[in-house]
N, CA and C of each residue as an Amber inpcrd file, in Angstrom:
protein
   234
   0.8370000  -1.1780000   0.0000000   0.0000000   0.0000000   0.0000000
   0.8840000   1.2450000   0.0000000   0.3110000   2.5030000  -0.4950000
   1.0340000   3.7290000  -0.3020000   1.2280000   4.1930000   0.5050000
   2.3140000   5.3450000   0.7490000   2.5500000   5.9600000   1.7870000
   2.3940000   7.0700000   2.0010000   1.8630000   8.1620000   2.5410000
   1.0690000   9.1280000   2.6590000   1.7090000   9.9870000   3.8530000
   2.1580000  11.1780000   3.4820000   2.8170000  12.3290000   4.1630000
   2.3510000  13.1590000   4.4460000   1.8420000  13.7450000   5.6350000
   0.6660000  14.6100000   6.1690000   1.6170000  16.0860000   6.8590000
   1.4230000  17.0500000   6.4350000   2.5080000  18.1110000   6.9010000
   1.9830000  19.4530000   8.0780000   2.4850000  19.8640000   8.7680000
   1.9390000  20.9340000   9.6260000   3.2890000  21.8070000   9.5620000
   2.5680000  23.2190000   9.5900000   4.0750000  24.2370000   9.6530000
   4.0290000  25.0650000  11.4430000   5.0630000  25.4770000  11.3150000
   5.3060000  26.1630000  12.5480000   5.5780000  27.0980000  12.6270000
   5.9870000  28.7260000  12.8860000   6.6750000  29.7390000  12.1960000
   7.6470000  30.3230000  13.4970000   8.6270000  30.6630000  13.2940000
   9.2940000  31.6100000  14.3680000  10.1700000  30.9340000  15.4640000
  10.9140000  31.6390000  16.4450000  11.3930000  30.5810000  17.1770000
  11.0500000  30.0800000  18.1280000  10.1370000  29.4800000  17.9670000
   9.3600000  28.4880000  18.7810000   8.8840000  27.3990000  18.1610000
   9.1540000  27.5770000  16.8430000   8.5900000  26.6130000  16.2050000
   9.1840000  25.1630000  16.3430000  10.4590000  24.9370000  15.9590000
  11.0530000  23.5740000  16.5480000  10.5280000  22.9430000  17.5000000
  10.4300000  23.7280000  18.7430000   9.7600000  22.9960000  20.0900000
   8.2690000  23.2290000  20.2900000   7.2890000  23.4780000  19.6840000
   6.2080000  23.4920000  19.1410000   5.6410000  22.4040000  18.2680000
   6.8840000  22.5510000  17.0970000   6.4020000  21.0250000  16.6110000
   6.6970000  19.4630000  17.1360000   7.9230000  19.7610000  18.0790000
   8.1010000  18.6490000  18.9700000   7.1680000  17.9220000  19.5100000
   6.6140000  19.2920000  20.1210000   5.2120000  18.8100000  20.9980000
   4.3020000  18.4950000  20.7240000   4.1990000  18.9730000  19.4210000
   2.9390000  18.2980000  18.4570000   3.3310000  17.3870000  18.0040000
   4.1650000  16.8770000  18.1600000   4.5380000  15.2300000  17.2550000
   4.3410000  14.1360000  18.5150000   4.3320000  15.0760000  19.8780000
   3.8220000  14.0340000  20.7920000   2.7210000  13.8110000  20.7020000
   1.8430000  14.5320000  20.7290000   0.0320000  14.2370000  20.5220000
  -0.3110000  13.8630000  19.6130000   0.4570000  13.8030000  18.2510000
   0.5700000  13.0220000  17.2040000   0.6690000  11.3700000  17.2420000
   1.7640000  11.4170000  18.0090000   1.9820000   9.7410000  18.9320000
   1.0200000   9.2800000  19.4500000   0.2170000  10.0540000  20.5630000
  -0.6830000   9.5030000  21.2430000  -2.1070000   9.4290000  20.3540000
  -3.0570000   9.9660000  19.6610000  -3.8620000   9.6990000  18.5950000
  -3.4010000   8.7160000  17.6700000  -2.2420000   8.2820000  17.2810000
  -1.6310000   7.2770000  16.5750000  -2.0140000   5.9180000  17.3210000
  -1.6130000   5.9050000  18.7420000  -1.6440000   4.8730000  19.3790000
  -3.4720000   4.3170000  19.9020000  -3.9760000   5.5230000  20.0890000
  -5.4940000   5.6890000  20.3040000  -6.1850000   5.4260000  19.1200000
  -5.4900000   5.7880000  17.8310000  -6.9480000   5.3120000  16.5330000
  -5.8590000   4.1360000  15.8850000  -5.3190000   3.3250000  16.3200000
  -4.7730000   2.5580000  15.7230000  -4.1260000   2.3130000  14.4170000
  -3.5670000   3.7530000  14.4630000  -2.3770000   4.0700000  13.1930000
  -1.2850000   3.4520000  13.5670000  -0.3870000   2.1330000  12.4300000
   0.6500000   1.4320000  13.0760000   1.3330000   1.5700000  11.8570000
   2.4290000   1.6110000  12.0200000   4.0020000   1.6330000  10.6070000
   3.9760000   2.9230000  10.8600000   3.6450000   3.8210000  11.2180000
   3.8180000   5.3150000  11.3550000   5.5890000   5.7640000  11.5140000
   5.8680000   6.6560000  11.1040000   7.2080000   7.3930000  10.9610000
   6.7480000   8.9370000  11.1300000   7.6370000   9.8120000  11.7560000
   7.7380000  11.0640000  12.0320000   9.0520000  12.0470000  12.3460000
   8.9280000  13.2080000  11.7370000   9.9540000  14.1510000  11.7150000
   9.5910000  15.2840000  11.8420000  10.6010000  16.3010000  12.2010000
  10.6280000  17.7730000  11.9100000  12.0420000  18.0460000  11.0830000
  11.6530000  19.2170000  10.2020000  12.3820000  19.8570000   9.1050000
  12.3530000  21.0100000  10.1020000  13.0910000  22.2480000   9.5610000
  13.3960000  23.4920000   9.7540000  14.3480000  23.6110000   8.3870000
  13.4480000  25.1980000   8.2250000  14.2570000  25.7830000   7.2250000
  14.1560000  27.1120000   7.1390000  14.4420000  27.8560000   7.4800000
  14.7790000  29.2620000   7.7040000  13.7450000  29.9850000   9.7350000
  12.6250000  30.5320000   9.0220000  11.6320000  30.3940000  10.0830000
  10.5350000  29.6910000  10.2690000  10.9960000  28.4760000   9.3700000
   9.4990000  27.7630000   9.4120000  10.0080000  25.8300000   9.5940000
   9.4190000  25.7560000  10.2590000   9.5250000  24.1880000  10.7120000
   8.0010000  23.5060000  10.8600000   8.5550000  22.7240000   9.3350000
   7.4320000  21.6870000   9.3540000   7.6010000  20.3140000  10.1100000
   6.3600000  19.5310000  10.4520000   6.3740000  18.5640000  11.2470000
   5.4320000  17.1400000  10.5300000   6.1280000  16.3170000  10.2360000
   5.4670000  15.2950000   8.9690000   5.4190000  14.3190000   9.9650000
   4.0710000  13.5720000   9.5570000   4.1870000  11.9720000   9.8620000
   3.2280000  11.0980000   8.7530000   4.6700000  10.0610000   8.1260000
   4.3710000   9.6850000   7.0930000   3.2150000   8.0030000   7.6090000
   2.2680000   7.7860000   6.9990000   1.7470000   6.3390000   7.1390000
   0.9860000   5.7400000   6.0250000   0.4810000   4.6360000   6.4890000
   0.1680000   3.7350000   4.9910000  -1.3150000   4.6540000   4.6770000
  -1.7170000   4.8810000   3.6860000  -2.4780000   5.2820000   2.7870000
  -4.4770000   5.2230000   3.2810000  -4.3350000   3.7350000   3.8660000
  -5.3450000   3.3160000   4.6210000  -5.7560000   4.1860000   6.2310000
  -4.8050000   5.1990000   6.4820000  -4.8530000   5.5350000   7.7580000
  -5.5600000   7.3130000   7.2380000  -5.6300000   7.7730000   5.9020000
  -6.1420000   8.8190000   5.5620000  -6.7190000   9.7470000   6.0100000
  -8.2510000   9.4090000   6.0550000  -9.6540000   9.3960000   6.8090000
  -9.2660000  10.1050000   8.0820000  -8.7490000   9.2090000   8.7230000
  -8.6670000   9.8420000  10.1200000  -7.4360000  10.5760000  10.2700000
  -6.6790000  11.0300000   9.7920000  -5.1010000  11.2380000  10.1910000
  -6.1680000  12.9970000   9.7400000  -6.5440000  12.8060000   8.4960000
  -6.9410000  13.9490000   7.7640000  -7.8160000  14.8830000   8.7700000
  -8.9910000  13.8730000   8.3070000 -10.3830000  14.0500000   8.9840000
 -10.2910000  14.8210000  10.3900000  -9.3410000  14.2720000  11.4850000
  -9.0100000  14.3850000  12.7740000  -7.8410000  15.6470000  13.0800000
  -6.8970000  15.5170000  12.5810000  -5.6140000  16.4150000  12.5250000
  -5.5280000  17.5510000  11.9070000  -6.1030000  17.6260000  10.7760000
  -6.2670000  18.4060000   9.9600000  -4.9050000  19.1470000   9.4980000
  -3.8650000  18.7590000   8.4640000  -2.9680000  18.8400000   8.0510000
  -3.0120000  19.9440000   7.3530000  -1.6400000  20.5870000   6.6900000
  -1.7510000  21.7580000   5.8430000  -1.7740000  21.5200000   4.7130000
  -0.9180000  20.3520000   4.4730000  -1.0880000  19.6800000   2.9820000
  -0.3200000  18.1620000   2.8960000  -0.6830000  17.3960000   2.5080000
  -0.1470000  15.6490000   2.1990000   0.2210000  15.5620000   1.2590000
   0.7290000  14.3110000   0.5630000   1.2600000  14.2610000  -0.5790000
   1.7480000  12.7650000  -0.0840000   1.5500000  11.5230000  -1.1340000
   1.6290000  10.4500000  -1.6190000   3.1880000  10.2320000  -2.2980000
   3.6650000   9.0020000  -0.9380000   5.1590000   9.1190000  -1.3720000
   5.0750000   7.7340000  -2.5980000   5.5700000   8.0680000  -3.5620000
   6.0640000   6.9310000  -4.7510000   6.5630000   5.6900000  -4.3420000
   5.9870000   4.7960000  -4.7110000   6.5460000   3.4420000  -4.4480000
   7.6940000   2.8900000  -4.9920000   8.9370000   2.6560000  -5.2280000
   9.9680000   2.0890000  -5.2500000   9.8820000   1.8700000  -7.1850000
């Protein structure tokens, strides 16, 4: 199945540890709606730090529906 990259931005300096913290409550709704293979990061790039967590394709609905992302994008299969 595909893999599906869900993105949130952050702005300023707070943003790094902002999105930290949101990648914890990210964890815990992961573990609560039974999103599993999940992967997660933060980028920074100038004043803006985005915070991704990539999962299988099937987890959509709710990652979307629930979180409400800024924008996703469908990683290519091999």
């Amino acid at each position: 199945m595909a893999q599906l990259r869900f993105h949130w931005d952050f702005f300023g300096p707070d943003g790094p540890t902002t999105a930290e913290h949101f990648l914890k409550h990210v964890d815990e709704f992961c573990a609560r709606a039974g999103v599993s293979g999940q992967q997660h990061w933060i980028r920074t790039q100038g004043v803006r730090t985005t915070a991704t967590l990539e999962c299988d394709e099937q987890y959509m609905a709710v990652v979307r529906d629930s979180l409400k992302p800024k924008r996703a994008e469908r990683v290519l299969e091999g």
